[in-house]
C-alpha positions as CSV (number, residue, x, y, z in Angstrom):
1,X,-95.3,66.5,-7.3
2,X,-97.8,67.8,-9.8
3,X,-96.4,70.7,-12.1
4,X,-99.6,73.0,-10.9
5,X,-97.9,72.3,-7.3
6,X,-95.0,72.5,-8.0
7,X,-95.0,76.2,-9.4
8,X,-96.9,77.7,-6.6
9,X,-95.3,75.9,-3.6
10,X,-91.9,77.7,-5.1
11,X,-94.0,80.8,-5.2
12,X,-95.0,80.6,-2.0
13,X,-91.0,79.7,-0.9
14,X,-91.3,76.4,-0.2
15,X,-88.7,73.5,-1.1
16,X,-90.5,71.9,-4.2
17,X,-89.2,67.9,-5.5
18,X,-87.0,70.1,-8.5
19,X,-86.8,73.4,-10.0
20,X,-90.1,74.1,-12.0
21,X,-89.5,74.8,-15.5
22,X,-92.3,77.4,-16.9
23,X,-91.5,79.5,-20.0
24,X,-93.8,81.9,-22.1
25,X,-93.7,80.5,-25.6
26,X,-94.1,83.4,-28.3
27,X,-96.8,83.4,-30.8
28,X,-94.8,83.2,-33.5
29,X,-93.8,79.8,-32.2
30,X,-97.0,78.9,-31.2
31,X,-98.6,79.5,-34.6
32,X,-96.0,76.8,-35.5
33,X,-97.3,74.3,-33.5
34,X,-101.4,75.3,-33.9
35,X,-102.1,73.7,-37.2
36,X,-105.7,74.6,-36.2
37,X,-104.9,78.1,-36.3
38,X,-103.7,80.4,-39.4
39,X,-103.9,83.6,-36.9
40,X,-103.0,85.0,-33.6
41,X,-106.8,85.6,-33.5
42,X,-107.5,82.1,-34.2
43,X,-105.4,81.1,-31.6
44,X,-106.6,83.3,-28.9
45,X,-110.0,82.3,-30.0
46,X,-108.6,78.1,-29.5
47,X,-107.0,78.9,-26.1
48,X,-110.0,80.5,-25.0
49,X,-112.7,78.1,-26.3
50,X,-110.7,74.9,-24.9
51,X,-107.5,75.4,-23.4
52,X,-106.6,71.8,-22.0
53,X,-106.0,70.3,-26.2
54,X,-104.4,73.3,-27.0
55,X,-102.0,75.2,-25.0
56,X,-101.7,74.0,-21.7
57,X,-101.4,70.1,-24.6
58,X,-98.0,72.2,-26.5
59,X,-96.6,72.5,-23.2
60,X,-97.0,69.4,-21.6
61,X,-95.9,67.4,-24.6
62,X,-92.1,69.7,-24.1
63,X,-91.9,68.5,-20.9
64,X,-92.8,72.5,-19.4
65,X,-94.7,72.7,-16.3
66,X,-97.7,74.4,-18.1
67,X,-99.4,77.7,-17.3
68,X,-102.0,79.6,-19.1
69,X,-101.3,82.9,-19.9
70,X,-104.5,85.7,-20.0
71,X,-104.3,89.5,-20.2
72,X,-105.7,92.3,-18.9
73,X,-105.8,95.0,-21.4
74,X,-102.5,97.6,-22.0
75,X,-103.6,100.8,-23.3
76,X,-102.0,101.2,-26.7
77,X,-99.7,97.5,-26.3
78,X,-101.8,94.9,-25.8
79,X,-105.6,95.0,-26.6
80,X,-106.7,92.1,-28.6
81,X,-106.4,88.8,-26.3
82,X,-108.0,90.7,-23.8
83,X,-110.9,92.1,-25.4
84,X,-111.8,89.0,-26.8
85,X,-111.6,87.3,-23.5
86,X,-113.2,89.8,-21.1
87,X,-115.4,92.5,-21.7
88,X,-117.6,95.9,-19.5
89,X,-121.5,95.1,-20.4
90,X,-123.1,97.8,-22.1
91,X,-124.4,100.0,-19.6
92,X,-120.8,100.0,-17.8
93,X,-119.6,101.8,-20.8
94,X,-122.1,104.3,-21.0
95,X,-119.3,107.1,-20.1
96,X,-116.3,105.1,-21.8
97,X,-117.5,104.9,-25.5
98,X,-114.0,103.9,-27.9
99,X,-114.4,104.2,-31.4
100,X,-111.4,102.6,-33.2
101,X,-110.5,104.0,-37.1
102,X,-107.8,103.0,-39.0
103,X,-106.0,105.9,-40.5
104,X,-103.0,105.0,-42.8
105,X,-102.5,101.4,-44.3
106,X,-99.4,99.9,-45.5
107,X,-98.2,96.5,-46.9
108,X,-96.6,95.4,-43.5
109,X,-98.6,97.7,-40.8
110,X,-102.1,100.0,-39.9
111,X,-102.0,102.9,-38.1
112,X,-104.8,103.4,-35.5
113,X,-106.9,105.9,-34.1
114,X,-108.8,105.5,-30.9
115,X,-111.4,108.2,-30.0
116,X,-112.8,108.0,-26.4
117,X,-115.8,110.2,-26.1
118,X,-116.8,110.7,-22.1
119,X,-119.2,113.3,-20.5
120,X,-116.4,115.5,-19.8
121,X,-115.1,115.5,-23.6
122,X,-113.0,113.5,-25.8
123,X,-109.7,111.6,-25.4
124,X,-107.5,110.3,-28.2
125,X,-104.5,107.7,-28.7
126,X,-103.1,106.5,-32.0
127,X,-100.5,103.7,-32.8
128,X,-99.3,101.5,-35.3
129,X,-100.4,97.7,-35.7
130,X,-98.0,95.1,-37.1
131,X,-98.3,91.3,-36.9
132,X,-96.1,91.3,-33.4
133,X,-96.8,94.5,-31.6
134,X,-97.8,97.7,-31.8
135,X,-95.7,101.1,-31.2
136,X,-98.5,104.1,-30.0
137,X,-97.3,107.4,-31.4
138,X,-99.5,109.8,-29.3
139,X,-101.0,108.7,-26.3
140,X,-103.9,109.2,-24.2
141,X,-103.2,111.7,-21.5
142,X,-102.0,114.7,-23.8
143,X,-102.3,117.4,-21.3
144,X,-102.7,117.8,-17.3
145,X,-105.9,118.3,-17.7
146,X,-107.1,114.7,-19.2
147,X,-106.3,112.7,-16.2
148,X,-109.4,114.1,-14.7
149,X,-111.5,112.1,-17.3
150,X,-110.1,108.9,-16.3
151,X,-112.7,109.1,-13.6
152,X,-115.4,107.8,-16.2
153,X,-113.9,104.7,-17.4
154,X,-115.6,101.9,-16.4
155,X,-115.8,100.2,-13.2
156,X,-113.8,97.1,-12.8
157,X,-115.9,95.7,-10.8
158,X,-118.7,95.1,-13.6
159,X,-116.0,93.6,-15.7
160,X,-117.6,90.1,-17.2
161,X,-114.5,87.7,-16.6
162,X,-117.1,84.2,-17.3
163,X,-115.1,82.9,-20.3
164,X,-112.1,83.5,-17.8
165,X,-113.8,81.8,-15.1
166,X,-115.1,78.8,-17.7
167,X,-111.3,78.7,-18.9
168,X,-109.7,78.0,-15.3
169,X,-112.9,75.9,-15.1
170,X,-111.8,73.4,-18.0
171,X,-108.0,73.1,-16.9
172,X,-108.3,72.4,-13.2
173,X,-104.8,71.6,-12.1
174,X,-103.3,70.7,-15.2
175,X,-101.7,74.5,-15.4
176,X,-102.0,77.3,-13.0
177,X,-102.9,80.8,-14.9
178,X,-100.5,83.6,-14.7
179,X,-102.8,86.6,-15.7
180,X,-100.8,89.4,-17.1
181,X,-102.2,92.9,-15.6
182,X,-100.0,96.3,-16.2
183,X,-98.8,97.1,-13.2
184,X,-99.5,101.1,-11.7
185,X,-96.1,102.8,-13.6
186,X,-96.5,100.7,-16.2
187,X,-100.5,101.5,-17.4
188,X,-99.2,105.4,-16.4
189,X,-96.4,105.3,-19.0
190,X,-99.0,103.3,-21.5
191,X,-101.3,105.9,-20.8
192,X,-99.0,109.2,-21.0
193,X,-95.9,107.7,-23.1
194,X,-92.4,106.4,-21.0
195,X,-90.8,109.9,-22.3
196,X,-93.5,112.7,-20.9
197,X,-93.7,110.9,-18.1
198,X,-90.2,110.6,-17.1
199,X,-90.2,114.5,-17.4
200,X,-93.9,114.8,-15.2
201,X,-92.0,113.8,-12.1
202,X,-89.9,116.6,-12.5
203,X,-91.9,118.9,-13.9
204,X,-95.2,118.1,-12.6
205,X,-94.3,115.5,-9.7
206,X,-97.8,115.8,-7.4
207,X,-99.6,115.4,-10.7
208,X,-97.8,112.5,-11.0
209,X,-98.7,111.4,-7.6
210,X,-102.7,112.0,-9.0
211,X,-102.2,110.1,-11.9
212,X,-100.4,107.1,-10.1
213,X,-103.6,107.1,-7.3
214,X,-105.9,107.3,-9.6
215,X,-104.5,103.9,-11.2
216,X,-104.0,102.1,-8.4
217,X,-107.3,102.6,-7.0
218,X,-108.9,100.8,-10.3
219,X,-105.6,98.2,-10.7
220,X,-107.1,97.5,-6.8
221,X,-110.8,96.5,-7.8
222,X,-109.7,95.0,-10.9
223,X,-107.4,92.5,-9.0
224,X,-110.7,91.7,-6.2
225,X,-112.6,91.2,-9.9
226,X,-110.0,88.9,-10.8
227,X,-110.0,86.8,-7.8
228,X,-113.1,85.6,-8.8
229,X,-112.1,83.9,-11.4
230,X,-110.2,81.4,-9.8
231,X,-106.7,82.2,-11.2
232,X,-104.1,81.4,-8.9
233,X,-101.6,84.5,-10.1
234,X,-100.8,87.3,-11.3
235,X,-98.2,88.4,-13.1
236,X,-97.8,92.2,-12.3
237,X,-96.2,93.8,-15.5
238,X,-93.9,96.5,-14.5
239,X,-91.9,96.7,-18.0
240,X,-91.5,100.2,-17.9
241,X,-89.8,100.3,-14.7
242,X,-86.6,98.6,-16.4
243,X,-86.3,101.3,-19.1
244,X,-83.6,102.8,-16.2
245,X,-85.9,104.4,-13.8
246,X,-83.4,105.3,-10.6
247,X,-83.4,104.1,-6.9
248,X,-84.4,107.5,-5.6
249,X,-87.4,108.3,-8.0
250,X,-88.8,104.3,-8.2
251,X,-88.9,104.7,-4.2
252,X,-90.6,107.7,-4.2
253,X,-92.9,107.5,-7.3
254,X,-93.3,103.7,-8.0
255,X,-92.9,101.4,-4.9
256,X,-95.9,102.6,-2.3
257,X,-98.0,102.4,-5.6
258,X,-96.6,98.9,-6.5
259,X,-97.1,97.9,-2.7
260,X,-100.5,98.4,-2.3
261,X,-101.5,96.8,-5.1
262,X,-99.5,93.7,-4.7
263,X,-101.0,93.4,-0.8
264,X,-104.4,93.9,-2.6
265,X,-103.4,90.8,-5.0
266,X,-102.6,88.7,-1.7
267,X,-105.5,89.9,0.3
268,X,-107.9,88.3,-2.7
269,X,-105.9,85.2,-2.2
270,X,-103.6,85.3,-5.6
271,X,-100.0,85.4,-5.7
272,X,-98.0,87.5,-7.6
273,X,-94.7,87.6,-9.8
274,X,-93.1,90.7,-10.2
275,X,-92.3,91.9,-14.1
276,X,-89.5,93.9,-14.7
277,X,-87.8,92.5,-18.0
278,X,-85.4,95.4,-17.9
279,X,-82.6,97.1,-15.8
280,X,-83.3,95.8,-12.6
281,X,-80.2,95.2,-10.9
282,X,-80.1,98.3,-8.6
283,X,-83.6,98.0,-7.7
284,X,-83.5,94.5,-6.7
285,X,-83.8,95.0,-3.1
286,X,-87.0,97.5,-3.8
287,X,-88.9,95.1,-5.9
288,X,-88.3,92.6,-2.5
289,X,-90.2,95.7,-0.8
290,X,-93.4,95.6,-3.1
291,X,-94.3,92.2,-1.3
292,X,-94.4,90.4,-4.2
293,X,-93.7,86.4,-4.3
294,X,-91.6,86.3,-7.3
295,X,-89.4,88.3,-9.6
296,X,-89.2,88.1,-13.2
297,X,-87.3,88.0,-15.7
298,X,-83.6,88.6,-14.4
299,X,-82.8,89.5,-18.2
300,X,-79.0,90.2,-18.3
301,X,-76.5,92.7,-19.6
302,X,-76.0,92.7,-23.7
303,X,-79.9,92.1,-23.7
304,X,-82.0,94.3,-22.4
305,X,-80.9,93.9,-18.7
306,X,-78.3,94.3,-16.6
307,X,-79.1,91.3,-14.3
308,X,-76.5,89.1,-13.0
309,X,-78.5,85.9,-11.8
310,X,-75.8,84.7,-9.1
311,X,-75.6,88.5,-7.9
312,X,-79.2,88.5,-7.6
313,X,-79.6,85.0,-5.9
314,X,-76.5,86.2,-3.2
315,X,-78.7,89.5,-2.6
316,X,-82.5,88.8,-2.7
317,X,-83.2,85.1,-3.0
318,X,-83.8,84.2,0.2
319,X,-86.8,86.4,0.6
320,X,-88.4,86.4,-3.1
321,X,-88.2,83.9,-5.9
322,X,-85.9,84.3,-8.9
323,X,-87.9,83.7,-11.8
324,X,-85.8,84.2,-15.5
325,X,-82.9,84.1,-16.4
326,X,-82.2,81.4,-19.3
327,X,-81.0,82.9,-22.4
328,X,-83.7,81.7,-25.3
329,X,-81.6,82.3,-27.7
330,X,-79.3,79.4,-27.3
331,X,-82.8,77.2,-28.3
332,X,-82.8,79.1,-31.5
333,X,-79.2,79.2,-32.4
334,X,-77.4,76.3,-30.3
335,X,-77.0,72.8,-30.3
336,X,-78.6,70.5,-27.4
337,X,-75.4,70.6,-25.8
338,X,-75.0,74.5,-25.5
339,X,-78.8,74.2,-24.3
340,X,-77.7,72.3,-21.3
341,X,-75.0,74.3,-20.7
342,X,-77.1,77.4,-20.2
343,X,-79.8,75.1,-18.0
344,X,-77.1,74.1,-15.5
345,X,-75.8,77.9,-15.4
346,X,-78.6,79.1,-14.2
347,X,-79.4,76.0,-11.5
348,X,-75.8,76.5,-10.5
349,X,-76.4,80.1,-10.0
350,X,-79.8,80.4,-8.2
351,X,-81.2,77.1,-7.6
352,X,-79.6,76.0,-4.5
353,X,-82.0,75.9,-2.1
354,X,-85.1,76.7,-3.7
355,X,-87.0,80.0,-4.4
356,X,-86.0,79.9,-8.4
357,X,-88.1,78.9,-11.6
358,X,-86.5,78.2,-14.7
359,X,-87.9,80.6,-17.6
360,X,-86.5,82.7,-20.8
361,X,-85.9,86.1,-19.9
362,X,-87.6,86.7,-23.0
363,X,-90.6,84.6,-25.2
364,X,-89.6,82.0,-27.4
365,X,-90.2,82.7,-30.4
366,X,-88.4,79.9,-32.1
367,X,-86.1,76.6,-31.0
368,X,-84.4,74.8,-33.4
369,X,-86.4,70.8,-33.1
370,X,-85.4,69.2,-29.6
371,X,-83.6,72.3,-28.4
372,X,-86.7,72.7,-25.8
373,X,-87.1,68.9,-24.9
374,X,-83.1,69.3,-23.9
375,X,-84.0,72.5,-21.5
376,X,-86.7,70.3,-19.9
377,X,-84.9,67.3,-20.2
378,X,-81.4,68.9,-18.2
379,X,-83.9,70.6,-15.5
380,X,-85.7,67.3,-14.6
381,X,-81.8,65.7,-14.2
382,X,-80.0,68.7,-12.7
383,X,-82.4,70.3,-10.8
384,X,-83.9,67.8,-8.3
385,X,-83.7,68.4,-4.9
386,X,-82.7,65.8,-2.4
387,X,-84.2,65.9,0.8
């Protein structure tokens, strides 16, 4: 069975020939193994221009079953990848108009302003920029009455996804792309900061409500835009919602959100793998009620979970696939031997009977030489299934 295969069919809950092995490899890393590149810039602008030699190459060549990873933009988090590989033509931003300004520079970091002028009046959000991420400081929605100028950004519809489309053009089926989109809490917490927000649904709950429609009507057209692509998936990135959101308030404020947009993803013909990198164990059984095909990234307790992987396979994993849960530390800091270890851990905890995928909870951002050959290496022998 092909890798491209293999990772959907366990999607889509069907018994594949072994558990797949697909793992997001940190830029940090990645820069490593790019001697083409000298930037993350450079090598957004390599994946983009020819993915096959490049990135979907590195992964083959550890024995991963390969997938290319695009983004959607994350107000604030994540804006360079996906400007340079999508973009609104001109007129579509005629109500939308960013200016960005840099407004204090240090040895390790910017801090930067971004004006958005609309016909209604001006938005603002600033943050600082370091080599690995970037922490926003104010964000956009700054008072109740901002959300209404939300309703002049532009149309997802007129987004231009062709070097997207030319992309999943050029690998075929030698990876399957997992495009990273913020899911609806998510791009609201992005958009008003995790903190105000996790007051609004006390203090302000039906504006809330407002803000979370508003989102999910565009995170709806942008998936049908998507679609047309040709990516096969999506991975829905609800990061926020593992910050410790509870039971009561995700159900109310978070899940009829979450489950439209995810049947909107299946109705274009995509699947889609739940994000939650966080505390996730008491909403396991909701994130099963979003629809979704897969959850990620089953991150334990000492890290930034609190996710046991057997618990969660004995619960859920007979009606979603378990997608995480191999500690990528041990590739930095073990021996080949501790790396097989944690492989057969987590087969021996979730992969009975199908329904799991072998990933990091977190991106690798370094392995000590051979460490990742070993993870690949002990999947391919322990995690065949015999039919």
């Amino acid at each position: 069975m092909e890798s491209y295969d293999r990772f959907l069919a366990t999607l889509r809950g069907e018994l594949p020939d072994r558990v797949p092995i697909a793992c997001w490899l940190g830029l940090p890393y990645l820069l490593e193994q790019t001697p083409a590149a000298r930037s993350y810039i450079d090598l957004y602008r390599l994946w983009i221009e020819d993915p096959v030699t490049t990135i979907v190459a590195i992964q083959e060549r550890l024995g991963l079953d390969p997938m290319v990873l695009t983004q959607s933009e994350h107000p604030g988090e994540v804006i360079t990848y996906p400007a340079l590989l999508s973009s609104y033509p001109e007129d579509a931003r005629a109500t939308w108009r960013e200016r960005r300004e840099v407004v204090g520079q240090e040895a390790s970091h910017q801090v930067v302003r971004r004006t958005v002028t609309t016909p209604g009046g001006e938005l603002s959000y600033t943050y600082r920029l370091d080599n690995h991420a970037r922490s926003t400081f104010q964000h956009l929605l700054k008072r109740e009455e901002d959300l209404e100028l939300l309703r002049f950004m532009p149309d997802p519809a007129r987004l231009d996804i062709s070097q997207l489309t030319q992309m999943v053009r050029q690998v075929g089926r030698r990876a399957v792309f997992h495009h990273v989109t913020p899911g609806v809490w998510d791009e609201a917490c992005q958009l008003r900061g995790i903190n105000n927000l996790s007051l609004d649904i006390y203090d302000r709950p039906e504006w809330v409500h407002r803000l979370m429609r508003t989102i999910t009507d565009r995170q709806v057209r942008l998936m049908r835009r998507l679609a047309e692509s040709g990516i096969q998936t999506i991975n829905y990135n609800e990061t926020w919602v593992g910050f410790g959101i509870s039971p009561k308030a995700y159900r109310e404020f978070i899940l009829p959100y979450d489950r439209e947009v995810v049947s909107a993803i299946h109705a274009a013909g995509m699947l889609v793998s739940y994000h939650n990198c966080g505390r996730a164990s008491k909403l396991l059984e909701l994130h099963v009620e979003t629809g979704a095909d897969a959850l990620e990234t089953l991150t334990p307790k000492g890290r930034s979970g609190d996710v046991d992987l057997a618990d969660a396979k004995a619960r859920v994993g007979d009606r979603i696939t378990l997608y995480g849960g191999f500690n990528e530390h041990v590739l930095a800091e073990g021996t080949a031997a501790d790396v097989v270890a944690e492989v057969r851990r987590c087969l021996d905890a979730a992969g009975g009977g199908g329904r799991y995928i072998l990933r990091a909870t977190g991106q690798i951002m370094a392995a000590r030489p051979g460490n990742i050959e070993a993870m690949t290496e002990a999947v391919r022998r322990y995690g065949v299934y015999r039919t």
